[in-house]
Backbone as CSV, one residue per row, in Angstrom:
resi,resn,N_x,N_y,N_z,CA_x,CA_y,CA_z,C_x,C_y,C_z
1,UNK,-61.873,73.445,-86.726,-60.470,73.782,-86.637,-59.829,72.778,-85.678
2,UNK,-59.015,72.069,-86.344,-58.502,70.740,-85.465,-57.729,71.174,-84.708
3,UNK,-56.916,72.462,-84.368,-55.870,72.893,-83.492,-56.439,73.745,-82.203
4,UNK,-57.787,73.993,-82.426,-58.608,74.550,-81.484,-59.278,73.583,-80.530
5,UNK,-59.103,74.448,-79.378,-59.277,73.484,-78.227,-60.332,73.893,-77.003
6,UNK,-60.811,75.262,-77.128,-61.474,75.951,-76.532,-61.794,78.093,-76.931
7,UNK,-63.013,77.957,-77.323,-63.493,79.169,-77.649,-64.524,79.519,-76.897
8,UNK,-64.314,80.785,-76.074,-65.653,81.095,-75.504,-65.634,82.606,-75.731
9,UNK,-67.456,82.496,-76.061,-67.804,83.519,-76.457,-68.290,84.679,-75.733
10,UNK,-68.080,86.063,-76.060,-68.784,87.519,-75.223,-68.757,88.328,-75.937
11,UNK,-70.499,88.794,-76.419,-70.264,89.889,-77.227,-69.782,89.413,-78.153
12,UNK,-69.015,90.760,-78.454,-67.764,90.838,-79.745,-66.571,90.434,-79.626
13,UNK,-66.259,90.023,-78.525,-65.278,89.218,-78.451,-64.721,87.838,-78.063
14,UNK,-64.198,87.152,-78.153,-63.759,85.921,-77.672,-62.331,85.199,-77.222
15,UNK,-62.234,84.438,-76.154,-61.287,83.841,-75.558,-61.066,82.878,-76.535
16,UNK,-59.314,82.533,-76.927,-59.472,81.237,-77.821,-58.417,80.405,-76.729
17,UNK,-58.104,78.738,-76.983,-57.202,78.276,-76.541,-56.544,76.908,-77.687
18,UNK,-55.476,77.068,-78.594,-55.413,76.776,-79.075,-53.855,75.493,-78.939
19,UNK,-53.779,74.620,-79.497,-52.608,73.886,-79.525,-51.310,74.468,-80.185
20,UNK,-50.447,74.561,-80.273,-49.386,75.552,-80.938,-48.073,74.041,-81.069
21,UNK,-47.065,75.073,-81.484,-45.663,73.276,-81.671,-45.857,72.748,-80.589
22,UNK,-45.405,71.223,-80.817,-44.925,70.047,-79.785,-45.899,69.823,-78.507
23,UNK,-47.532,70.500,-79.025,-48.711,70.272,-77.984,-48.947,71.352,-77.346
24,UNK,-47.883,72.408,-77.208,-47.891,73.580,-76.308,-49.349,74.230,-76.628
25,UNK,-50.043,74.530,-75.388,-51.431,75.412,-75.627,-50.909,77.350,-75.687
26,UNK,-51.422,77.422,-76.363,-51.774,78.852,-76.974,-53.002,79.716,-76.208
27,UNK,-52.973,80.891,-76.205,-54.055,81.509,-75.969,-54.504,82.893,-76.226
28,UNK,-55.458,83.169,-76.209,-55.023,85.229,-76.960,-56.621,85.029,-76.651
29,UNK,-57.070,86.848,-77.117,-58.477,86.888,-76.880,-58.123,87.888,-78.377
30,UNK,-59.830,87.804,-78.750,-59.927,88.109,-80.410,-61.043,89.272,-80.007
31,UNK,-61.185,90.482,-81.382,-62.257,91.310,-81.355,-62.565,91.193,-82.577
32,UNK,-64.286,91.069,-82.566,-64.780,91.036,-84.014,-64.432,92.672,-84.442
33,UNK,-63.887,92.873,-85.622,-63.835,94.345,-86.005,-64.611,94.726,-86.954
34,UNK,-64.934,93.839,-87.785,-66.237,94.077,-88.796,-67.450,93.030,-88.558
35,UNK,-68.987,93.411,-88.796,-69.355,92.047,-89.225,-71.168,92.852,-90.006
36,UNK,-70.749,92.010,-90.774,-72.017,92.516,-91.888,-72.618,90.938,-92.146
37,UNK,-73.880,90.810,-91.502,-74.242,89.259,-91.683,-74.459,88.824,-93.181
38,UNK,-73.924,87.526,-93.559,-73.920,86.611,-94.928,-73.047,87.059,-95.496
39,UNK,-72.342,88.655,-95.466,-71.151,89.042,-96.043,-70.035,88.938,-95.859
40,UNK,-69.533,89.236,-94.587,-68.454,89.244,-94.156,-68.069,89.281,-92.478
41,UNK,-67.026,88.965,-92.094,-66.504,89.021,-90.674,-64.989,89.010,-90.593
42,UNK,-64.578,90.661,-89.789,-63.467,90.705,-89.613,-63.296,90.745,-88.182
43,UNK,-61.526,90.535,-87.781,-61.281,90.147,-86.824,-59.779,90.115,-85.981
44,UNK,-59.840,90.530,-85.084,-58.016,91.284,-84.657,-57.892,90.274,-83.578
45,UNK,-56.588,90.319,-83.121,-56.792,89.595,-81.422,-56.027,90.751,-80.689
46,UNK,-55.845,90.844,-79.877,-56.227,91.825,-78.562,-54.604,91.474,-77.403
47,UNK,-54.711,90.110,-77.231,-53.622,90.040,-76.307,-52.535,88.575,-77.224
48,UNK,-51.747,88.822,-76.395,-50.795,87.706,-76.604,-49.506,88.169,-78.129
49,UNK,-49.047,89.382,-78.026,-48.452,90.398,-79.282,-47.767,89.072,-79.818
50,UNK,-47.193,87.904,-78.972,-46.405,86.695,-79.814,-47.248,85.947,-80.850
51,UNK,-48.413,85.841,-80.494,-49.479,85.180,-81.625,-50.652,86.406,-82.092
52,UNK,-49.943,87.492,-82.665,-50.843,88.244,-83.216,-51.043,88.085,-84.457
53,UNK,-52.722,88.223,-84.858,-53.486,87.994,-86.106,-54.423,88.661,-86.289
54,UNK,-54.798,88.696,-87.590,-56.332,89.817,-88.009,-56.693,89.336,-88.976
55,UNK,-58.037,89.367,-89.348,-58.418,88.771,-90.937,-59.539,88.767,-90.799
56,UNK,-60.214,88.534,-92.263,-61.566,88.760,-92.442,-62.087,87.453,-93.421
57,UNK,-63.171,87.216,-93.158,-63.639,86.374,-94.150,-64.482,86.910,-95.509
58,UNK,-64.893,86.755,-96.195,-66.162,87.576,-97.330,-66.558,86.325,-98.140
59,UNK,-67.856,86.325,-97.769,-68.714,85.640,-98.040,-69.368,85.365,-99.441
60,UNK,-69.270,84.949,-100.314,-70.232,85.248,-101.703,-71.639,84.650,-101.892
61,UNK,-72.157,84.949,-102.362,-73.233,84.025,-102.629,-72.698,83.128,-103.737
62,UNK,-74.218,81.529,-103.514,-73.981,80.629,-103.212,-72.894,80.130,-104.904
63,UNK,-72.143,79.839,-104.984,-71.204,79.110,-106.334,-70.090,80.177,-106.421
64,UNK,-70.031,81.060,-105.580,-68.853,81.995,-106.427,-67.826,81.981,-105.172
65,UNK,-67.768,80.786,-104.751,-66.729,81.349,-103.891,-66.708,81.973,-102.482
66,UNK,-65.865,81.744,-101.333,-65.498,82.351,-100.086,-64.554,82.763,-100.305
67,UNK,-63.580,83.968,-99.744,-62.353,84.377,-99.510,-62.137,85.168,-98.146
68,UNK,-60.772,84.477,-97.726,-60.273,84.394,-96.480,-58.956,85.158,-97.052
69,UNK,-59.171,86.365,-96.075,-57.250,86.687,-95.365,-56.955,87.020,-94.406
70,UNK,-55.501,87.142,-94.394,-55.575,86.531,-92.728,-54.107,87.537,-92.948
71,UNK,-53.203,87.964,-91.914,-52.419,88.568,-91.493,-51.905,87.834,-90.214
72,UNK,-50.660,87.447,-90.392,-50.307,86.985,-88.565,-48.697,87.336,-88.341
73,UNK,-48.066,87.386,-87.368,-46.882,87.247,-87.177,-46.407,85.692,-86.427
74,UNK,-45.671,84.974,-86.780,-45.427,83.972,-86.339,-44.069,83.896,-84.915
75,UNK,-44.509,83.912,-83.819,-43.970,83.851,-82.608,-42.719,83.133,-82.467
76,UNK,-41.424,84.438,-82.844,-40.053,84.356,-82.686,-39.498,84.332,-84.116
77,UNK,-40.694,84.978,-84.940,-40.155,85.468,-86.467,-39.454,84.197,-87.176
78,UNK,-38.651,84.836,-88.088,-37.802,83.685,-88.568,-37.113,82.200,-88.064
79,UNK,-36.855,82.566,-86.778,-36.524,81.395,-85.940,-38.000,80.924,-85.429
80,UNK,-38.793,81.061,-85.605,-39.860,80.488,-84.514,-40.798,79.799,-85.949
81,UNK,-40.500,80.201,-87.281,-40.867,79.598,-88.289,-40.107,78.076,-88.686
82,UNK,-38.513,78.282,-88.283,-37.768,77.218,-88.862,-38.041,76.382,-87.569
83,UNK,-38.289,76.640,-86.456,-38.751,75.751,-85.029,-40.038,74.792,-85.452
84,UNK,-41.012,75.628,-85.678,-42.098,75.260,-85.751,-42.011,74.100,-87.101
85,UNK,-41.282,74.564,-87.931,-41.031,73.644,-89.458,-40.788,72.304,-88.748
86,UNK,-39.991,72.095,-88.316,-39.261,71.259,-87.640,-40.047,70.611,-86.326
87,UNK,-41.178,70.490,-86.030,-41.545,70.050,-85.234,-43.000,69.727,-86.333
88,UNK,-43.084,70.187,-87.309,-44.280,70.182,-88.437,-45.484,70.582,-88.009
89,UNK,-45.130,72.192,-87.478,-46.553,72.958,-86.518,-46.478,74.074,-87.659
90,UNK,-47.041,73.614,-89.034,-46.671,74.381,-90.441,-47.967,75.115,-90.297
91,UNK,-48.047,76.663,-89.968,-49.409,77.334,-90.056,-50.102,77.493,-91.229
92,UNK,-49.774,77.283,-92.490,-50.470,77.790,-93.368,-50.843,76.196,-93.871
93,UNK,-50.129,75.317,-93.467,-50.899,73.930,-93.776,-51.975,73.542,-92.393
94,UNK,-51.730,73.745,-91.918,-53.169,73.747,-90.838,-54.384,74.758,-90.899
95,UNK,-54.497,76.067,-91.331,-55.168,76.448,-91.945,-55.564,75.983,-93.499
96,UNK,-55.064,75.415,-94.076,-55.416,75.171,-95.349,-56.558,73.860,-95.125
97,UNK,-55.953,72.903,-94.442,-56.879,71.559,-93.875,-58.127,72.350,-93.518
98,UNK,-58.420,73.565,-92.266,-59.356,74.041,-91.551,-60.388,74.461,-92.819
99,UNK,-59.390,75.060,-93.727,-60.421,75.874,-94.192,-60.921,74.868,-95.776
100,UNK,-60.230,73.697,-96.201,-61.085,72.364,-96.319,-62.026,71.807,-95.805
101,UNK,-61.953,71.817,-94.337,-62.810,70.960,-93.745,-63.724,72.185,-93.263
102,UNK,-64.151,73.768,-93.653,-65.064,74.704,-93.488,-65.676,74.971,-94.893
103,UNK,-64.964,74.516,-95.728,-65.651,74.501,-97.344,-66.340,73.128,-97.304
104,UNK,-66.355,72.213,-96.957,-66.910,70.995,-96.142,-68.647,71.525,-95.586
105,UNK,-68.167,71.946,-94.918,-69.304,72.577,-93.469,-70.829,72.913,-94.261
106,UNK,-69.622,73.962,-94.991,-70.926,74.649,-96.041,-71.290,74.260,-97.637
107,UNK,-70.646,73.256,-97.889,-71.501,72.779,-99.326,-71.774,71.505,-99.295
108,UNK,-71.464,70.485,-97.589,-71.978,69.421,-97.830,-72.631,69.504,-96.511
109,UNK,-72.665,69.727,-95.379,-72.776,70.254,-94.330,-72.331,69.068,-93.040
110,UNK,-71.165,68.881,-93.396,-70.633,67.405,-92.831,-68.914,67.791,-92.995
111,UNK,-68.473,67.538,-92.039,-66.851,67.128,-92.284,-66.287,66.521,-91.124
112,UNK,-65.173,66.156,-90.890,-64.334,65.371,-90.067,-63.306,66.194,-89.233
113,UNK,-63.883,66.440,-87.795,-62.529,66.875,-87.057,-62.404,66.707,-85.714
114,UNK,-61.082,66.424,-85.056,-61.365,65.692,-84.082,-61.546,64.374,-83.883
115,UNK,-60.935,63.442,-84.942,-61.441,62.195,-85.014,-62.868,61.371,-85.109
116,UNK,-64.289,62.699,-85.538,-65.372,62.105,-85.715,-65.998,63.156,-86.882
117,UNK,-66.688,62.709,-86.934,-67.743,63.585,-88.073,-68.332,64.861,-87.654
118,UNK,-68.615,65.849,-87.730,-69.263,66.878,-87.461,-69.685,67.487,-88.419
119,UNK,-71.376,67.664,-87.645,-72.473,68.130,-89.177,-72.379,69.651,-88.719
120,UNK,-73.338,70.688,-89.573,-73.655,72.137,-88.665,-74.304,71.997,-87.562
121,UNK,-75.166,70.902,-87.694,-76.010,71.275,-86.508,-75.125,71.241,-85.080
122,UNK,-73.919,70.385,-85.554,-73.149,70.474,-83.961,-72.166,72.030,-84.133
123,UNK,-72.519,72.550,-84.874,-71.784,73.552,-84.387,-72.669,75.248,-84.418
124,UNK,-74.349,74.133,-84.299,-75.151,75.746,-84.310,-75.014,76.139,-82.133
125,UNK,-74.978,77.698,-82.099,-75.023,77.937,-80.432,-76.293,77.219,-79.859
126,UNK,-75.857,76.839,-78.714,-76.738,76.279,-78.063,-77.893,77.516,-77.130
């Protein structure tokens, strides 16, 4: 996720710190709300009500597909959409790249972010 800048993990939950319009850093903390391993993982965030989101991923086995949804409110509604347009901090085109370069991850196990290559292995926990 090229707009992500720091995730740390606890438990079931996690700190994110993310880039938002015109460089501004972002931040919220997330709770896993579902997670059924190889199937699925859902997920709320907790603080920050201006960047609130929830969504789940579901997993298929292998040729049929991933599906992602996602729920968010975009911080200052209608005006904070035509802001963000305008500075080209377009959320559903930055997720769309992410989740290119995560269909990447998993059927070639290689993609580009951050200005270098990244295989899984850089993104198994240490």
């Amino acid at each position: 996720m090229d707009h992500v800048d720091e995730v740390e993990v606890s438990n079931s939950r996690s700190s994110w710190k993310v880039r938002g319009p015109v460089g501004r850093h972002v931040g919220f903390e997330v709770e896993v709300t579902r997670d059924q391993p190889n199937r699925l993982i859902g997920w709320q965030t907790l603080s920050n009500p201006g960047f609130w989101h929830r969504g789940v991923v579901r997993f298929a086995p292998e040729g049929a597909g991933t599906r992602l949804e996602l729920s968010h409110d975009v911080p200052g509604g209608a005006l904070g959409r035509a802001v963000a347009s305008r500075f080209r901090a377009d959320l559903k085109r930055a997720l769309d790249e992410d989740l290119v370069r995560f269909k990447s991850i998993l059927e070639r196990g290689t993609t580009h972010a951050h200005h270098r290559v990244v295989t899984r292995d850089d993104l198994r926990p240490a």
